[in-house]
N, C-alpha and C positions, 0 to 999 in steps of 0.2 A: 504493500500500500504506500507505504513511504515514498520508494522509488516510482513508483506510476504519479507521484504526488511531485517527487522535482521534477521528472519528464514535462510534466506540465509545465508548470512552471517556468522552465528553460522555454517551451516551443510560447509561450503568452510572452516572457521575454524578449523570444527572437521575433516573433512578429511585430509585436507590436515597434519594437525597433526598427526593425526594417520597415514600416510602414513609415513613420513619420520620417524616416531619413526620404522616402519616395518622394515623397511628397512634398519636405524640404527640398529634395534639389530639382524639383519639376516645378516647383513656385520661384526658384531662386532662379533658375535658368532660362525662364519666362519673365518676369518681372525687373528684374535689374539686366540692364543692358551694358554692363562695365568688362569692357574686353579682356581687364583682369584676371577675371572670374576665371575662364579659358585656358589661361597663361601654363603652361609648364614648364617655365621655366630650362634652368640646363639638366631635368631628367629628362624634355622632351629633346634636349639636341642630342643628349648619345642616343637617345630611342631614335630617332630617323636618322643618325649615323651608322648604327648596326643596321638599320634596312639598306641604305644606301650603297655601301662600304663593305661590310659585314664583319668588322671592327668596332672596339670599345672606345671610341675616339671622341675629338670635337672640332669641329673647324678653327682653325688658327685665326686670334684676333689681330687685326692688320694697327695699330698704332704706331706712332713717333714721340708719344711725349703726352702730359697729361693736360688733362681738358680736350684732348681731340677725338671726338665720337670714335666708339670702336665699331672696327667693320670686321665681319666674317669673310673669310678669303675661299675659296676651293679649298684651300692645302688643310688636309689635317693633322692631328698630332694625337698619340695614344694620350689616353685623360685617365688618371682615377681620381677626380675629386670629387666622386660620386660613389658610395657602394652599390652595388650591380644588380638589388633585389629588385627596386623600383622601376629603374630603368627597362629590364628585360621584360617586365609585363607591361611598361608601355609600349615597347616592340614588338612585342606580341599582340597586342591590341592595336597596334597602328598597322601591322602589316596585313590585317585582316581591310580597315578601314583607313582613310587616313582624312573622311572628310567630320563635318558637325560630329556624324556615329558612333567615332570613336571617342569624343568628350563623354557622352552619354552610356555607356559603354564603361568606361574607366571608371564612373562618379558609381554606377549601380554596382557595379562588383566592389568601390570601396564600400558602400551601403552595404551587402551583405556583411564586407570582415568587418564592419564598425560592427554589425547587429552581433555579428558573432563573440564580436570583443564582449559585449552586454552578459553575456551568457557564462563566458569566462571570468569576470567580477564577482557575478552570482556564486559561481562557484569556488572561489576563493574564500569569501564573504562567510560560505554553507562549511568551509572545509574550517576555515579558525574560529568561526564564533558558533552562529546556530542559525536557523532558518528564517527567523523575523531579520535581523541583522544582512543576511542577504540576499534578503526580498529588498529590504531599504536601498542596496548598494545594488540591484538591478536595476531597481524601477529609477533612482538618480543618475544612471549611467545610460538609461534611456534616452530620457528629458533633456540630459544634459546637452547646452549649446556650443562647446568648443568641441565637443564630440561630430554634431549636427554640423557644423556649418564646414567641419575639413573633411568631410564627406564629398563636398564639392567644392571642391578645390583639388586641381594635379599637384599635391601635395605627400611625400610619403609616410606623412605620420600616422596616419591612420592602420597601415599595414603592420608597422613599426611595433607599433602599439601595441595591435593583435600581438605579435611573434612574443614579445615581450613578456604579458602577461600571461600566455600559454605558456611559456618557459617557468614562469616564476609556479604556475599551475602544479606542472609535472613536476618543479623539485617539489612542492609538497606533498605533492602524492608517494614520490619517491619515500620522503620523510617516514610514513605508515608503511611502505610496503618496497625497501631498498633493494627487487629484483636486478637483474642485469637490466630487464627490459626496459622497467623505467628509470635506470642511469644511461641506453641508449638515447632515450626518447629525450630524456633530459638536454644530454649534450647533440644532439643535432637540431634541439628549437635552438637552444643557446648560439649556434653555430647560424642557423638562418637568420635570428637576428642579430648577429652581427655585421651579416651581409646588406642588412637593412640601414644597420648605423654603427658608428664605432662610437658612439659618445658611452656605449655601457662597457664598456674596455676596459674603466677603474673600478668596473661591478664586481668583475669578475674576480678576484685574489678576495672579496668579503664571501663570494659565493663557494671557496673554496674551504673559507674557514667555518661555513655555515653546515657544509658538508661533513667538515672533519668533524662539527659537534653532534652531528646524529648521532645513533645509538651504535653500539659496536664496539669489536678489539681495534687496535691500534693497525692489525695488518687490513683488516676491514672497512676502514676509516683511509687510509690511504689509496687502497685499490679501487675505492669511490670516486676519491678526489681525481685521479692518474685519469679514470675510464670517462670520466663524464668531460673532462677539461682536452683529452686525445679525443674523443669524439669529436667534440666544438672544431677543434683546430683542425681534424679533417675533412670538415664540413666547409671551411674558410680555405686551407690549404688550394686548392686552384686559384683562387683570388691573389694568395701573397704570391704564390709559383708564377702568376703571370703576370703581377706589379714590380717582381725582380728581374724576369725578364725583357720588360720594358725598359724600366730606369737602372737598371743593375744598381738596386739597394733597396731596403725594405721601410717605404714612406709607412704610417701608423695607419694601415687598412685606407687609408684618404690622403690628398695631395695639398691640402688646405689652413694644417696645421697651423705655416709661416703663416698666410696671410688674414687669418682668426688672430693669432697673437699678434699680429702690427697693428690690425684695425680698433682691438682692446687696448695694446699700451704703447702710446706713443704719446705727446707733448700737448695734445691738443683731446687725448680721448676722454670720453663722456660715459662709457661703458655700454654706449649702444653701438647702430651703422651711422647714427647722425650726429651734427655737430647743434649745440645749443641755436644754432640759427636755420635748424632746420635741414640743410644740407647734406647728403652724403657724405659720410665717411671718407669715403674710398677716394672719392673725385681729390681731396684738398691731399691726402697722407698718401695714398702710393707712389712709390717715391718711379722716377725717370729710369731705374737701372731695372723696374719692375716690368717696367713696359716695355722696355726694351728685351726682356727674360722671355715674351712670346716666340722669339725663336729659338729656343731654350725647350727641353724638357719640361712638363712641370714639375718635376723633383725640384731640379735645377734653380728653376723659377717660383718656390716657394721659398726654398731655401735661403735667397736672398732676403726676404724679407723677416723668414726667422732669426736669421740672422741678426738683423736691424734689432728686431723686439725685445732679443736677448740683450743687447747693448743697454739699451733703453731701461730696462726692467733694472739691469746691477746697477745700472747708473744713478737710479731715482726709484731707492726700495719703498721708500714710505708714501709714493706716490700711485708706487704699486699696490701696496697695502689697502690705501685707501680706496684703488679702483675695485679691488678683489671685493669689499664691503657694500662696495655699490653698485655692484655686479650681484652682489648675492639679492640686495633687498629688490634689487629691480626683477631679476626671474623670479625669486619666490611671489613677488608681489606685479608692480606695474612701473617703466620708469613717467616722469614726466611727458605730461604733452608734447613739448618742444621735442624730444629725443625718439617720439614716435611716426610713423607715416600717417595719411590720411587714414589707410586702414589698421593701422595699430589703433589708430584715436576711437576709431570706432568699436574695434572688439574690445578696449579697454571699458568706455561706457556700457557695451551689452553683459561682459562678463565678470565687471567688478562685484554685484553686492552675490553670487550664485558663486563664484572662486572664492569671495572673503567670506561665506559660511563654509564653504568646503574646509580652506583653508585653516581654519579656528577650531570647528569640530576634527577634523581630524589632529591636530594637536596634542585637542584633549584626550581624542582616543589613542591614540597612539601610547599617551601617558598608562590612561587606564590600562590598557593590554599589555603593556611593558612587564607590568605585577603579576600579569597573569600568565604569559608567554613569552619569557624575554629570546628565545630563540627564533622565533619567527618572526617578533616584529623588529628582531635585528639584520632577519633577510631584507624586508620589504622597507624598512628604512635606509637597509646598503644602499638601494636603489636606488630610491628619491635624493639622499644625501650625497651619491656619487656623481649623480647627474649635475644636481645643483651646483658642485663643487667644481665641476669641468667646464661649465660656465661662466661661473663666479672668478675661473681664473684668466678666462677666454676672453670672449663679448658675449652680451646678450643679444640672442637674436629677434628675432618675431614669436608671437605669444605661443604658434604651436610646438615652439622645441620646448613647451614644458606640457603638453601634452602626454607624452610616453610614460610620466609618472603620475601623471593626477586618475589614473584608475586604483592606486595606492592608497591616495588619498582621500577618495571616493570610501574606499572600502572601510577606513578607518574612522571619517565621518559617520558613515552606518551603523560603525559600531557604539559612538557616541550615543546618537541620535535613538538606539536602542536601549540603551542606558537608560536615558531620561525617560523613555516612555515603562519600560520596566518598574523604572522608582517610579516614578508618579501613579500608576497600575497598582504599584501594593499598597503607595500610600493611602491611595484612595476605597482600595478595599479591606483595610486595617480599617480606616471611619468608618468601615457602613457595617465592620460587626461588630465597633463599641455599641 
């Protein structure tokens, strides 16, 4: 009975998610006409460079110097400043269609994995607390609007997300039931998503020690850690095998390192892409030897500017220090208007007072469950905290790179929110049998 009771459960979950995401991006993709919306950005140029080419590449941007619009040239160059999960299912999807079809097409397949994401919350929600608690953390992770609106958007957080949470999923389940199978299953989500993103790259040494503290001898506790962490990296292993073969050296999963850390700390940064007056970043700071780097590898040509950032950073620790501070409150929280785009300005109004409950209640929950489970909510805090941390040192980008963790956050708000209704439930039925 139980079980026919979450089957349900999961399928009133999944629908109903997936309905209103339908419907959101058939009202958004009718209704606003902002060619934005559209955009895919540089996953869609390696996606129609692998149709084109049949390489993982980009067109080479033609400049001399800064301020002079960049043009795309014929010529290309291998790229990894993208990981390959996103991209390939654009290409995939573009080589079926490559006209409106495939916008609509890309948004409905993120619409199922968001609804699926809903499903996986749930049961995270069901696996640490109990079943009121994650009904709460479905039905908020339905509704929710940062969810809803990077649905439709060629954006790949949404997929990211999925992988993520599925991952953090199966090490709990691992947790009750540490077969081979589910230390397999474990290390090759871990491994797809990382092909999704490298930001969870300082996850991974807490997710090792979260491993070592499951139940077990010492020889048990290792051959955990070995099997789940050699998984992952054979799962990734084609990616680093063919980003050494390219640049002969092994860039960190991504080519973008250098120019994340210039755009964060240099003499003029703000800890966003823009400068107090509204402007790009990039336009006023990348410096002339960067531009000139596009006949360069991009190893080559990030590395010039890592270079730069390191200078910067010894030179001026406490200026560092302080951006690290203001880096952190800005992703956990919002920066300034001025340091946002039009459309940052706008999700910040939609999403402020629905993030700052999220963000509050889970807090507290996190506190509360600490007492109760300090092993598990030192998994799912690895998360949030490592993420946060690799930001806070970087730049902050746009509101969805803190997406991958607020289903975390979601889950532990739930647990809150169960809390209070629990107390207030006994309170109130203590009165009614004085």
């Amino acid at each position: 009975m139980v079980i026919k009771d979450k089957k349900k459960i999961m399928l009133v979950i999944f629908i109903a998610a997936l309905l209103l995401r339908i419907i959101f991006i058939i009202g958004i993709g009718v209704v606003v006409k902002n060619p934005l919306l559209k955009e895919d950005f540089e996953y869609g140029v390696i996606a129609r460079s692998l149709i084109k080419t049949g390489r993982y590449s980009a067109p080479i941007l033609e400049v001399s110097g800064r301020g002079e619009p960049k043009k795309e040239t014929h010529n290309y160059r291998p790229t990894g400043n993208q990981l390959p999960f996103y991209p390939l299912v654009l290409a995939m999807v573009y080589s079926i269609s490559s006209n409106q079809l495939s916008f609509w097409v890309v948004t409905f397949l993120q619409a199922i994995i968001s609804a699926l994401t809903c499903i996986v919350i749930y049961l995270i929600g069901l696996k640490l607390f109990n079943r009121k608690a994650a009904m709460i953390a479905g039905i908020i992770s339905v509704i929710y609007p940062l969810f809803l609106i990077h649905t439709a958007r060629i954006v790949p957080e949404t997929f990211f997300t999925f992988w993520l949470s599925l991952t953090a999923l199966h090490l709990l389940l691992l947790k009750d039931v540490p077969s081979l199978k589910h230390q397999l299953i474990s290390g090759i989500l871990l491994g797809i998503t990382l092909l999704n993103s490298n930001v969870i790259v300082p996850v991974i040494p807490f997710i090792g020690i979260w491993l070592f503290w499951l139940a077990g001898t010492w020889k048990e506790k290792v051959k955990r850690v070995l099997l789940v962490m050699a998984t992952a990296f054979l799962i990734v292993s084609p990616w680093v095998i063919r980003n050494y073969i390219v640049f002969k050296e092994f860039p960190l999963m991504k080519t973008t390192s250098g120019i994340n850390l210039c755009l964060g700390n240099n003499p003029r940064a703000t800890g966003t892409f823009f400068l107090p007056t509204g402007e790009p970043m990039e336009d006023l700071i990348l410096t002339e030897a960067w531009y000139k780097g596009h006949a360069l590898s991009e190893t080559k040509q990030d590395k010039i500017l890592y270079d730069e950032a390191m200078v910067y950073v010894k030179e001026n620790p406490q200026h560092y220090a302080r951006l690290i501070l203001k880096r952190f409150y800005y992703f956990t929280w919002f920066p300034p208007d001025n340091l946002l785009s039009k459309e940052g300005r706008l999700y910040k109004k939609l999403f402020k007072i629905p993030y700052g409950f999220i963000l509050m209640s889970s807090a507290i929950g996190i506190t509360l469950f600490l007492k109760r489970n300090s092993r598990d909510t030192f998994l799912l805090c690895a998360i949030i905290l490592s993420v946060v941390a690799l930001y806070s040192i970087f730049i902050v980008g746009h509101v969805r790179y803190r997406m991958p963790i607020e289903p975390y956050m979601i889950i532990f708000s739930a647990y809150t929110i169960n809390a209070i209704f629990e107390k207030t439930s006994a309170h109130y039925f203590k009165r009614g049998q004085e």
